[in-house]
matplotlib code that plots the C-alpha trace (Angstrom):
import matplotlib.pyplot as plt

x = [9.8, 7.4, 8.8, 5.4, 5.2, 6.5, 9.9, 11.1, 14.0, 16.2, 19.6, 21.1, 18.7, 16.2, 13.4, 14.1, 10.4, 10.8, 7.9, 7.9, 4.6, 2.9, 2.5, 4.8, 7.3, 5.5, 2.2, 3.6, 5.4, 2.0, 0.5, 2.7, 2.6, -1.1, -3.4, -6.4, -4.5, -2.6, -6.5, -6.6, -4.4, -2.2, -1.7, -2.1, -5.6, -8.0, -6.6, -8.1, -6.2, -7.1, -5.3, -5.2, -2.4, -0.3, 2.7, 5.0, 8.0, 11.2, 10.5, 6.5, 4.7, 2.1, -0.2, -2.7, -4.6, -4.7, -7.4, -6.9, -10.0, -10.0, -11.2, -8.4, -6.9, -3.0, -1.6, 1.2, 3.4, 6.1, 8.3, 10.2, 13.5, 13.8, 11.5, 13.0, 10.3, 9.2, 12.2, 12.8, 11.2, 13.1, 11.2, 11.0, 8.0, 7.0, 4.0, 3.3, 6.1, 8.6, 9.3, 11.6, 11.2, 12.5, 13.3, 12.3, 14.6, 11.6, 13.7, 11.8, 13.5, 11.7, 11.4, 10.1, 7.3, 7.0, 8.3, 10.5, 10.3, 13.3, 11.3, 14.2, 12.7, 15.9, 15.4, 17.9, 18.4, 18.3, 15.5, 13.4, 13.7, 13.0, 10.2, 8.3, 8.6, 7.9, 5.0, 3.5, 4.1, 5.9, 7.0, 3.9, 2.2, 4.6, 3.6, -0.1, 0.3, 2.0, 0.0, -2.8, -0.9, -0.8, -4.5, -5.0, -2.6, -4.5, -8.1, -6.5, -5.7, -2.0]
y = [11.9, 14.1, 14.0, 13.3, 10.2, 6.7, 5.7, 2.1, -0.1, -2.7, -3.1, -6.8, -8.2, -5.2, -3.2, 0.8, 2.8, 6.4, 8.9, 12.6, 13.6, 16.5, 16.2, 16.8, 14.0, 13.5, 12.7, 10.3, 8.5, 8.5, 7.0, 4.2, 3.3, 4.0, 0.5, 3.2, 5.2, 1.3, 0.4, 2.9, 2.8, -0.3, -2.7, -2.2, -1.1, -3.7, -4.7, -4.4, -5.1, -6.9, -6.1, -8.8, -7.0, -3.7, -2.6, -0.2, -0.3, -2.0, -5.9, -5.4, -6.8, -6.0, -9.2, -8.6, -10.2, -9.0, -9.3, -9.4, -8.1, -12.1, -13.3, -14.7, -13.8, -13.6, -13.5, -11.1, -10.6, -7.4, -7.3, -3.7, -3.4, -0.1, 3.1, 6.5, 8.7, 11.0, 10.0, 6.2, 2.6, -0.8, -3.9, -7.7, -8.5, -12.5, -14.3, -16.5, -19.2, -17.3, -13.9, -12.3, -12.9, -9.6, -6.7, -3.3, 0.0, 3.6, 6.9, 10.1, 13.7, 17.0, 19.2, 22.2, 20.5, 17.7, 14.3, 12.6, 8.4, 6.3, 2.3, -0.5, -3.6, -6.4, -10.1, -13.0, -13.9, -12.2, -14.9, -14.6, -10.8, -11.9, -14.2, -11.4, -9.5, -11.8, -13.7, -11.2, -7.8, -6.1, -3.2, -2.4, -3.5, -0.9, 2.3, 1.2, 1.1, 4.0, 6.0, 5.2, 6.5, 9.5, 10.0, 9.0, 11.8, 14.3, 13.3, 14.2, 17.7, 17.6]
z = [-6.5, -4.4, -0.9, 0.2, -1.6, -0.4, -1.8, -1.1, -2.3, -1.7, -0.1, 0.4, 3.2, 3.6, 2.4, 3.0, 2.8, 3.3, 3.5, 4.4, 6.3, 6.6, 10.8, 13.7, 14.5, 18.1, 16.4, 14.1, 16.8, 18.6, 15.9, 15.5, 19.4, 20.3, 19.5, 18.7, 16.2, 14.8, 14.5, 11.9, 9.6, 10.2, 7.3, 3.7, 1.3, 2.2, 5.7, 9.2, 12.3, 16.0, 18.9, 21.7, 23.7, 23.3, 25.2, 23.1, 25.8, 25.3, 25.6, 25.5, 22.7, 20.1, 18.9, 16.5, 14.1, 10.5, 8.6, 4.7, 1.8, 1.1, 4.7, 5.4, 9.2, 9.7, 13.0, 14.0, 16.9, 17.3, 19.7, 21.4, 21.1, 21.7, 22.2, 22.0, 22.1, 19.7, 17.3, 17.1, 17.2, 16.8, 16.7, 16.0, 13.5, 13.7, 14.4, 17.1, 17.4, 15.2, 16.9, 14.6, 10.7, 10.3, 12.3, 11.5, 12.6, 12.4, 12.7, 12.3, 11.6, 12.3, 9.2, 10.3, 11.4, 9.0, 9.9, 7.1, 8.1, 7.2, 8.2, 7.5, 7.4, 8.2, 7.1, 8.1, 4.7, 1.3, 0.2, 2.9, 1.9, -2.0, -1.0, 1.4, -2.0, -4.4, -2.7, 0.0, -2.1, 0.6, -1.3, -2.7, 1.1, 2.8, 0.2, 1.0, 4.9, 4.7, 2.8, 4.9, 7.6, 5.8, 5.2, 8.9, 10.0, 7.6, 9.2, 12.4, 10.8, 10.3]

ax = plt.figure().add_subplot(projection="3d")
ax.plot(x, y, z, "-o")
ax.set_aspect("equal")
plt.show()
């Protein structure tokens, strides 16, 4: 595996992405808690994202509105658990009405200037876990969104 590529797999109850970048751990950290960069690149190939409200601090909340190649709109709602700038994120990812589906642990390691990202995505059960794989290609979603990450980091000439 090319350590610039997305690697993912499965342990119990959780999907482990990992992805080295070729940016500095502080703008990769800004791009995961800035709404303008999230605008960008959020969501996997096809997907566009809505922010109603943004507040990456521990207890603030992120609700947006994805918006998938087929029309259809999916609201989302993450919640901060914690926020240790420039090197970690922990958040609950719901929707409306069901807060925490899953909760997702972002650590990011300096590299001599790259960022290597370790994203766990935690469900409750192991078949919520095989459903969001199954039915909503999370796997494959995860590679995409982060690969556009990628390409936004690049366009910002990292």
């Amino acid at each position: 595996m090319s350590s610039f590529a997305a690697a993912a797999h499965i342990e119990e109850q959780e999907i482990v992405l990992q992805r080295t970048f070729r940016a500095p751990r502080e703008l990769v950290f800004e791009a995961f808690t800035d709404p303008s960069h999230l605008a960008v690149w959020w969501g996997p190939t096809g997907f566009s994202t809505t922010t109603a409200r943004f507040e990456a601090k521990e207890n603030g909340q992120w609700e947006y509105v994805m918006h998938g190649p087929d029309g259809a709109d999916y609201p989302n709602l993450i919640t901060y658990r914690e926020v240790v700038r420039p090197e970690r994120l922990v958040y609950s990812h719901g929707e409306p009405g069901d807060e925490e589906q899953f909760r997702v642990t972002i650590t990011l390691e300096d590299r001599g200037g790259d960022t290597a990202l370790t994203m766990r995505s935690r469900f409750r059960t192991a078949d919520q876990l095989r459903q969001a794989v199954e039915a909503y290609g999370a796997v494959e979603g995860g590679k995409q969104t982060l690969e556009r990450l990628a390409d936004h980091l690049a366009s910002l000439g990292a």
